[in-house]
C-alpha positions in Angstrom: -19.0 59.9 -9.1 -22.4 61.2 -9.6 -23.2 58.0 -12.1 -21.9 55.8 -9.6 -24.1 57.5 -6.7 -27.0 57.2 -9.4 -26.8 53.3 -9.6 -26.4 53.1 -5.8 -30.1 54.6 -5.1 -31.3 53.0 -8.1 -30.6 49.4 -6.5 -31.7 51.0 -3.2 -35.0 51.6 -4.6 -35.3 48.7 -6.6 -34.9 45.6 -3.7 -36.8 47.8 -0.9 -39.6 49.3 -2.2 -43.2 47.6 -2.1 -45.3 46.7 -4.9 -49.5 47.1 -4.1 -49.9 44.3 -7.0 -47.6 41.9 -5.4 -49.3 42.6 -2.4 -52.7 41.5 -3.3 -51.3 38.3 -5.0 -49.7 37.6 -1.5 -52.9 38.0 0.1 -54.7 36.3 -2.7 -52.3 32.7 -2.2 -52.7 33.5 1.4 -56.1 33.1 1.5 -55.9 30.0 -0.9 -52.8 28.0 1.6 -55.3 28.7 4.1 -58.5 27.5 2.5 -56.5 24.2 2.6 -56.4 23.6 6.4 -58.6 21.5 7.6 -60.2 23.2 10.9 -58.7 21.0 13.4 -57.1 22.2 16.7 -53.6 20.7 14.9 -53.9 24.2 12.7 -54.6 26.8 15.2 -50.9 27.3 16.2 -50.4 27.7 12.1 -52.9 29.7 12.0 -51.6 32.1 14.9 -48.3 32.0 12.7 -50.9 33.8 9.5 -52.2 36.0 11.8 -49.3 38.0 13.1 -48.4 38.0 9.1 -51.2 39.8 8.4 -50.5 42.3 11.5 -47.2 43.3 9.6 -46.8 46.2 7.0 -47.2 45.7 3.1 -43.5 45.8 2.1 -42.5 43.4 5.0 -45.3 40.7 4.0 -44.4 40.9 0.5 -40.7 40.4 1.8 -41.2 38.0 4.1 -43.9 35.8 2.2 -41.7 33.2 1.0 -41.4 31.8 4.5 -45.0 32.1 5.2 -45.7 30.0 2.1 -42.7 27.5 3.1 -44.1 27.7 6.9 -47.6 26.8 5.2 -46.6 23.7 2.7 -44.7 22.3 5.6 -47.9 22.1 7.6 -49.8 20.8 4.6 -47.7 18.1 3.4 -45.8 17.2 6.4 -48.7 17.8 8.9 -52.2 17.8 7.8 -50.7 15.6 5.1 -52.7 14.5 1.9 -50.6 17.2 -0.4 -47.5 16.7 -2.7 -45.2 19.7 -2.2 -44.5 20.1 -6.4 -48.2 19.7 -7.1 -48.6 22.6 -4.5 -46.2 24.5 -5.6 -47.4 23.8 -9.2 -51.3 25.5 -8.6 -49.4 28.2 -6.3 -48.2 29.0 -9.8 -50.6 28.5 -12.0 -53.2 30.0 -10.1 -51.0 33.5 -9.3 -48.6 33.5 -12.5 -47.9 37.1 -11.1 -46.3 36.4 -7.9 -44.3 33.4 -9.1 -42.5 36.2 -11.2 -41.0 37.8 -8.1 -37.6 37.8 -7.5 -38.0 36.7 -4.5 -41.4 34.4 -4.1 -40.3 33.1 -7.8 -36.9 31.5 -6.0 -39.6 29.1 -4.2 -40.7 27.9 -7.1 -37.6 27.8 -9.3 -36.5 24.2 -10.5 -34.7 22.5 -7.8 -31.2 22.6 -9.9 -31.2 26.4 -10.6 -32.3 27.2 -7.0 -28.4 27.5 -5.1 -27.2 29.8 -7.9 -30.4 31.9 -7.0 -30.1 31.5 -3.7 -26.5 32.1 -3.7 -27.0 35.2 -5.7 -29.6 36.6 -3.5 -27.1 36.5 -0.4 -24.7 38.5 -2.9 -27.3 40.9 -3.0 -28.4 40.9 0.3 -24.6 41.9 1.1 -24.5 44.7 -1.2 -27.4 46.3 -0.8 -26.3 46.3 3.0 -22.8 47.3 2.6 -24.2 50.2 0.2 -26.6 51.7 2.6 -24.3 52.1 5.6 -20.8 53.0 3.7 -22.3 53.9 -0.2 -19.6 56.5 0.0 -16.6 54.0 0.5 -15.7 52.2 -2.9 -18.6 54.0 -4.9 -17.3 52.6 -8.2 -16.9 49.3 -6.9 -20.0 48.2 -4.8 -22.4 49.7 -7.2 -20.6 47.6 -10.5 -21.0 44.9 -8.1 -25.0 45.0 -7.5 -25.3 45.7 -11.3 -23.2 42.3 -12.1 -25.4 40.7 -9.4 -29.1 41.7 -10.8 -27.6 40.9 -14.0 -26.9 37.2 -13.0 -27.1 34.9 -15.2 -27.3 37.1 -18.1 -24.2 39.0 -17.5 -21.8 37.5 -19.8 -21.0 40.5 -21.7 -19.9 42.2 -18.3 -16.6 41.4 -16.9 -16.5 39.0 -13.6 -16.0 41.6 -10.6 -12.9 41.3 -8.4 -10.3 38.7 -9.7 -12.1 35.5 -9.7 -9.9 32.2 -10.4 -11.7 29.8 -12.7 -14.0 30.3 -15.9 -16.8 31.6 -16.4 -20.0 30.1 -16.4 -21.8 29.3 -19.5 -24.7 27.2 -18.1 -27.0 27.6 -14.9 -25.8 24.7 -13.2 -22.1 26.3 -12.8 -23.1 29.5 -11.6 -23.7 28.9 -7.6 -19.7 27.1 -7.4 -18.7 30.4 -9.2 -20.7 32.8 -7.2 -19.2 31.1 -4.1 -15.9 32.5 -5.4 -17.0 35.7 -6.1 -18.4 36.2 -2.6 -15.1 34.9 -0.9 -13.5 37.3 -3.0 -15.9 40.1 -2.0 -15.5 39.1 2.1 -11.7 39.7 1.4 -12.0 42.9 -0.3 -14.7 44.1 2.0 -12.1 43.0 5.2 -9.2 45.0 3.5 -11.1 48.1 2.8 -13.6 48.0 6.1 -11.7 46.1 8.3 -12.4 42.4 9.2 -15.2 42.6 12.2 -17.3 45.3 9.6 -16.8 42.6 6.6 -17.9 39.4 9.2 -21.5 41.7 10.4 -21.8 42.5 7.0 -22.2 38.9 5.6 -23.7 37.6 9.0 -26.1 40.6 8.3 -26.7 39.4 4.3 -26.9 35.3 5.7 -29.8 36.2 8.8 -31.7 37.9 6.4 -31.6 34.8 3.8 -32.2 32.4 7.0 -34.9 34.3 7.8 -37.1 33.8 5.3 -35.5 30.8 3.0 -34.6 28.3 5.7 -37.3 26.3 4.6 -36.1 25.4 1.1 -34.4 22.2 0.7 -31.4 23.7 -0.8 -31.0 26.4 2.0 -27.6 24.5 3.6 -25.8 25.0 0.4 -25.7 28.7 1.3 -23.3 28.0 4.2 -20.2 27.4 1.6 -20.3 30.8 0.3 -19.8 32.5 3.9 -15.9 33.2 4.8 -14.3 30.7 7.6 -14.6 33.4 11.0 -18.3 32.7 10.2 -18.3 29.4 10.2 -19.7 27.2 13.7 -20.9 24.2 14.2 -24.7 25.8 14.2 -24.3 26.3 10.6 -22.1 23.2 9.8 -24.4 20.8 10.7 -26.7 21.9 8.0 -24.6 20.3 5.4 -25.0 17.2 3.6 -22.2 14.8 3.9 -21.2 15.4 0.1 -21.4 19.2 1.3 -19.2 18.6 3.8 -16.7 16.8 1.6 -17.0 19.9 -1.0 -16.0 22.5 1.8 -12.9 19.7 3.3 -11.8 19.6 -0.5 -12.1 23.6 -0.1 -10.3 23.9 3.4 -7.6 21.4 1.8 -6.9 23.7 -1.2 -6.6 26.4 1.1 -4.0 24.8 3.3 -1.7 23.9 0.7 -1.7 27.5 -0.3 -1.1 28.9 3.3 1.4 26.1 3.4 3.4 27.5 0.5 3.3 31.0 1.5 4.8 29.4 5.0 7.6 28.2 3.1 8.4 31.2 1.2 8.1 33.3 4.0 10.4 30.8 6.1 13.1 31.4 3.1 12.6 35.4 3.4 13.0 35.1 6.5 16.4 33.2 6.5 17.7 35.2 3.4 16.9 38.6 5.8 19.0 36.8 8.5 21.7 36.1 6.4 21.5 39.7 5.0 21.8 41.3 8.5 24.6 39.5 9.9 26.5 39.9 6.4 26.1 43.7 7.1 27.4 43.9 10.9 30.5 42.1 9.4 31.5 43.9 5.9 29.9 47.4 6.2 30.9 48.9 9.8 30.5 52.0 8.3 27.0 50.9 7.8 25.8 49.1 10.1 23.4 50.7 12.3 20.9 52.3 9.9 21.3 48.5 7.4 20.7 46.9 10.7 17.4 49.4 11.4 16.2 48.6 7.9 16.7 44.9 7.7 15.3 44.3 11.5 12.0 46.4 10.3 11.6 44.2 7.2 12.1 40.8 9.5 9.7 42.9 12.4 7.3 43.0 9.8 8.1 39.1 8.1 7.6 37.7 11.9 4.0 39.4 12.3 3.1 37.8 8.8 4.4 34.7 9.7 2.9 34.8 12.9 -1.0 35.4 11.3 0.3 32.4 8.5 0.9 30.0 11.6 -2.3 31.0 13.1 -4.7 30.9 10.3 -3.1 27.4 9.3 -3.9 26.4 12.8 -7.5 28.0 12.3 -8.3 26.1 9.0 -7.0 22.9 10.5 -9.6 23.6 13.2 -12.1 23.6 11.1 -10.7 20.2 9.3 -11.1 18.8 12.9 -14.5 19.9 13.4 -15.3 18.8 9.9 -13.7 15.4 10.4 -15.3 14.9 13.7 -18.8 15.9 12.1 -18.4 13.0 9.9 -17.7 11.1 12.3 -20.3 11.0 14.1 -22.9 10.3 10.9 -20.9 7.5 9.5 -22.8 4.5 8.9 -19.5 1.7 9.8 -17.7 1.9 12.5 -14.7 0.8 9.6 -15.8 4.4 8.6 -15.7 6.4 11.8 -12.6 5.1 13.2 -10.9 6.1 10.0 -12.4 9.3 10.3 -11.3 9.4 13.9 -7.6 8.8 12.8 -7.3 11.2 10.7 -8.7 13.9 13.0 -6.0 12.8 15.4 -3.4 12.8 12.7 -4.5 16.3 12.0 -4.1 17.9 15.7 -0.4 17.3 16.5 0.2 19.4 13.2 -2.7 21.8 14.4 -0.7 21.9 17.6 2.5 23.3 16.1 1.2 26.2 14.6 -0.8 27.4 17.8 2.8 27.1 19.5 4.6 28.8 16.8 1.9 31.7 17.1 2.5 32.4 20.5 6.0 31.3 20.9 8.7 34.3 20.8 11.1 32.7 18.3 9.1 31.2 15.4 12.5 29.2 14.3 12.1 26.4 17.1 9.3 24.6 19.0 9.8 24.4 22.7 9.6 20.1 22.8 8.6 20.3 26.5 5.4 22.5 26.6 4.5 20.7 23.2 4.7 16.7 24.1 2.9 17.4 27.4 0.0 19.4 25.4 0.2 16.6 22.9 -0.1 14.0 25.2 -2.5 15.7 26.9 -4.8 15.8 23.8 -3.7 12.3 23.3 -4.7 10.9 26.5 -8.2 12.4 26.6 -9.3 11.0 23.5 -8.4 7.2 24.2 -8.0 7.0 27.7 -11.9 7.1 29.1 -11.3 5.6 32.8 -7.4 7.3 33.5 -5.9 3.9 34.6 -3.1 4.8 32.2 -0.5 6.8 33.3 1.7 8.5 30.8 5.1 10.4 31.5 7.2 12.3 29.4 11.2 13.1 30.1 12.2 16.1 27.7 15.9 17.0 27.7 16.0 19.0 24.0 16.3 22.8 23.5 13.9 22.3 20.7 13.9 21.7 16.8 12.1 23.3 13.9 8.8 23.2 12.2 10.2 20.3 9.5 11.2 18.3 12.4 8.8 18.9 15.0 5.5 17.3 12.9 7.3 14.2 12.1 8.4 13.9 15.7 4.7 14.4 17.0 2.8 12.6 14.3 5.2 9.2 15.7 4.3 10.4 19.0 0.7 10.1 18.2 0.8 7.1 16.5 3.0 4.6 19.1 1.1 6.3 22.0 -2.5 6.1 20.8 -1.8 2.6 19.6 -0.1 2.0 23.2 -3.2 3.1 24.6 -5.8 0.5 22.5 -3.7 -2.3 22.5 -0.9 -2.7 25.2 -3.3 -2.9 28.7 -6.3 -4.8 27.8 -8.4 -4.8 31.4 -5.5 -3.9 33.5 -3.4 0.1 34.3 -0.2 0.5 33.1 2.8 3.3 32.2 3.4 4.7 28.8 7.0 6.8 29.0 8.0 9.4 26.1 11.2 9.8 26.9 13.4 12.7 24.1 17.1 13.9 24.4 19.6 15.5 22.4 22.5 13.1 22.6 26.4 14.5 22.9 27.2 14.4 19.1 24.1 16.3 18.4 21.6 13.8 17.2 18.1 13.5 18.8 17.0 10.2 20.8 13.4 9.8 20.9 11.8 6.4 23.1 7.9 5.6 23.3 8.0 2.7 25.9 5.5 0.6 28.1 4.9 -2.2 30.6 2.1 -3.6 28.6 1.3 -7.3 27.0 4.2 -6.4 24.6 4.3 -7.4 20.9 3.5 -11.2 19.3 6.9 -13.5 19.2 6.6 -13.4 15.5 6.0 -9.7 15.1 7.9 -7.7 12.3 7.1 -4.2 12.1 8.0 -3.6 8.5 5.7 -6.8 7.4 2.7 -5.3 8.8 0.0 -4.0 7.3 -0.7 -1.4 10.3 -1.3 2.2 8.3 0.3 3.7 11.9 3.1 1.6 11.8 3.9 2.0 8.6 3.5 6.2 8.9 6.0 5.6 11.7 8.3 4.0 9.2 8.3 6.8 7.1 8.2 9.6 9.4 11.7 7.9 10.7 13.0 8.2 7.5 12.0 11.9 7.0 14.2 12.6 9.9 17.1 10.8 8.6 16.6 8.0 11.4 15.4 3.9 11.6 12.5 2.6 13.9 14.1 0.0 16.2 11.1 -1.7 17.9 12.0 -4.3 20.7 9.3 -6.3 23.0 10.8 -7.0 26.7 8.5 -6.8 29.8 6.6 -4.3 27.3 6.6 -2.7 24.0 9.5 -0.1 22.9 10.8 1.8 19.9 13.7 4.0 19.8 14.3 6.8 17.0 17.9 8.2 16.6 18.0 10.6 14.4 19.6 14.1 12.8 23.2 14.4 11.7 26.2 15.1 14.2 26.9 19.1 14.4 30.6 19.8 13.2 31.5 20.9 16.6 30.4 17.9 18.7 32.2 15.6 15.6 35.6 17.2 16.5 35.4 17.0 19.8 34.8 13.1 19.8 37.8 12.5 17.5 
């Protein structure tokens, strides 16, 4: 314990205190930077800007010089113009070889390649040191291995990685910022689990401020937004990504849904196998019965809250793929480009949909078809339908189906309506009807109609090369059912589908 305490003010000490000879090199290249303005009035408000720097105390100038200096070659090259950034930054560091070794002033002028794993690893440690001096007595081993591994970085092969960290580890610079992305995940979560969630989230908002603050000026600087956890991401830091970026945290988001998906599915087979559990012990053990049935409804109290937060995070991180997708959207350069990215973000919503009902619906085996095709088409209509001369109706007669049947039934939805929408009323209103039953034998009936232009004399469904159409075509067969499109006074398609219960069967024959 007492090592452990040792490290932690050891750290403390070492990334807070000032240094008097890294103060006079800051006030040396100070002076230099502003040597360099010409005295026009352009440079008084940059000058102002120096001024209140120098008001400040010598730790804080030392700490917050890097953004003086990036606030300064911004004016010079971009401004006053008539300087190249690397040739300043090249005399900056010839001419004060000191201060271009400080751990912090020396990130500025790191090669542009190595400068995300510094940066990155300077957010770790900005998170740390936090996290140690306002709970140093929670996980004392722990934090302070951490900020050792940190300083270490990238010389700390022969220590193991901290946490559990999936992936290799790095044995050249350019790897380390993807694997120190990991490593801070991993850190939010164990942070969250040991501090509570809200603590962890101002604990890394704390860590990325003080980065902002003074490194918003690098180029590099948006990289720093894939290392924070998803509660902390908005569309304020989003929009600093690149569009490769942005592809790198979708690939991310896209990973982690497949995961939350398969821990859905497991869960969904707990769950069952605890159902089937309970009601084989109210039948066989009478004598048993009320403390097996306490037990087992426990366990299944405590399944349906995890299921419940596995719903809503999957309907959080396919949030955030909207938001990504529509970000995208927005900067393509084709319209080919945008309306594909469009599709896709409306493809993702009807699934987004499910989960949020699932979350706040009572029984998490069924989806209430009502309240969902009128939020659907809600969503639907407010996305294609700018001027409301459309009207769209839905008749829902169903008790409701599961998860495994109600995406495929609202990704068809989507498709014939939105398509409905673009295509079947050019320049005129018109009346777009979902109409979906539960016939007497069991099966479902599900009809997307209108009184538009209809569809071409020669039209076959299954020869086009529509991607929608042909989604609807599969998404049919996923629910044991056939598309039958028809074109009279309008467009409509009828979906029967399901298998006839056992009890409905015998009562036909």
């Amino acid at each position: 314990m007492f090592q452990a305490l040792s490290s932690l003010l050891r750290h403390l000490r070492r990334w807070s205190a000032p240094d008097q000879v890294d103060t006079r090199d800051v006030e040396d290249l100070l002076g230099y930077l502003c040597e360099q303005i010409s005295p026009s009035d352009r440079g008084r408000g940059v000058l102002a800007d120096v001024r209140q720097f120098e008001a400040l105390p010598p730790a804080e100038r030392r700490r917050t010089f890097p953004a003086m200096y990036l606030l300064l070659e911004k004016y010079l090259v971009e401004v006053q113009g008539g300087y190249k950034r690397d040739h300043l930054r090249r005399t900056a560091q010839s001419k004060f070889p000191g201060l271009a070794a400080d751990d912090r002033l020396g990130l500025v002028f790191t090669p542009e390649v190595e400068q995300e794993m510094w940066l990155g690893r300077l957010l770790l440690i900005e998170i740390l040191e936090h996290s140690i001096h306002l709970y140093g007595s929670v996980g004392t081993r722990v934090l302070p291995y951490m900020m050792d591994w940190a300083v270490a970085i990238p010389t700390s092969a022969p220590m193991p990685p901290p946490l559990e960290v999936e992936g290799d580890y790095p044995t050249d610079e350019r790897q380390w910022f993807g694997y120190l992305v990991k490593v801070t995940q991993e850190l939010y979560k164990w942070l969250a689990t040991t501090l509570g969630p809200r603590t962890a989230a101002n604990l890394f908002d704390h860590g990325y401020q003080q980065v902002r603050h003074v490194f918003s000026g690098l180029e590099c600087f948006p990289a720093i937004v894939r290392c924070l956890p998803d509660r902390l991401l908005d569309e304020e830091k989003i929009v600093l990504l690149s569009r490769s970026q942005i592809q790198q945290v979708l690939l991310q988001k896209a990973e982690e849904l497949q995961r939350m998906n398969d821990q859905l599915v497991t869960q969904n087979e707990d769950l069952e196998t605890a159902r089937g559990e309970l009601q084989l012990a109210k039948s066989q053990l009478e004598s048993r019965v009320e403390a097996r049935t306490r037990q087992l409804t426990q366990a299944l109290a405590q399944k349906d809250i995890l299921l419940k937060e596995v719903h809503h995070r999957v309907k959080n991180n396919m949030q955030v793929v909207c938001s990504l997708l529509n970000l995208q959207a927005q900067g393509a350069q084709t319209d080919e480009t945008e309306s594909a990215l469009r599709q896709s973000h409306d493809r993702v919503r009807p699934m987004s949909l499910i989960h949020e009902q699932l979350y706040n619906a009572p029984d998490l085996a069924f989806i209430d078809l009502a309240t969902y095709v009128d939020s659907l088409l809600m969503q639907i209509r407010s996305s294609n339908d700018r001027d409301g001369s459309i009207r769209v109706i839905a008749h829902v007669d169903h008790p409701g189906v599961d998860v495994e049947t109600g995406v495929p039934c609202g990704l068809i939805i989507t498709e014939l309506v939105t398509n409905a929408l673009k295509h079947a009323f050019p320049q005129r209103p018109g009346t777009i009807t979902v109409t979906l039953n539960q016939l007497e034998d069991g099966r479902s009936q599900l009809i997307v109609e209108d009184d538009g232009i209809g569809l071409p004399a020669d039209f076959d469904p299954r020869a086009t090369d529509s991607l929608g159409l042909s989604l609807v075509e599969i998404l049919a067969g996923q629910l044991s059912g056939g598309a039958e499109f028809s074109s009279d006074k309008g467009t409509r398609m009828e979906i029967v589908f399901g298998h006839p219960s056992a009890g409905h069967s015998q009562l036909h024959n």
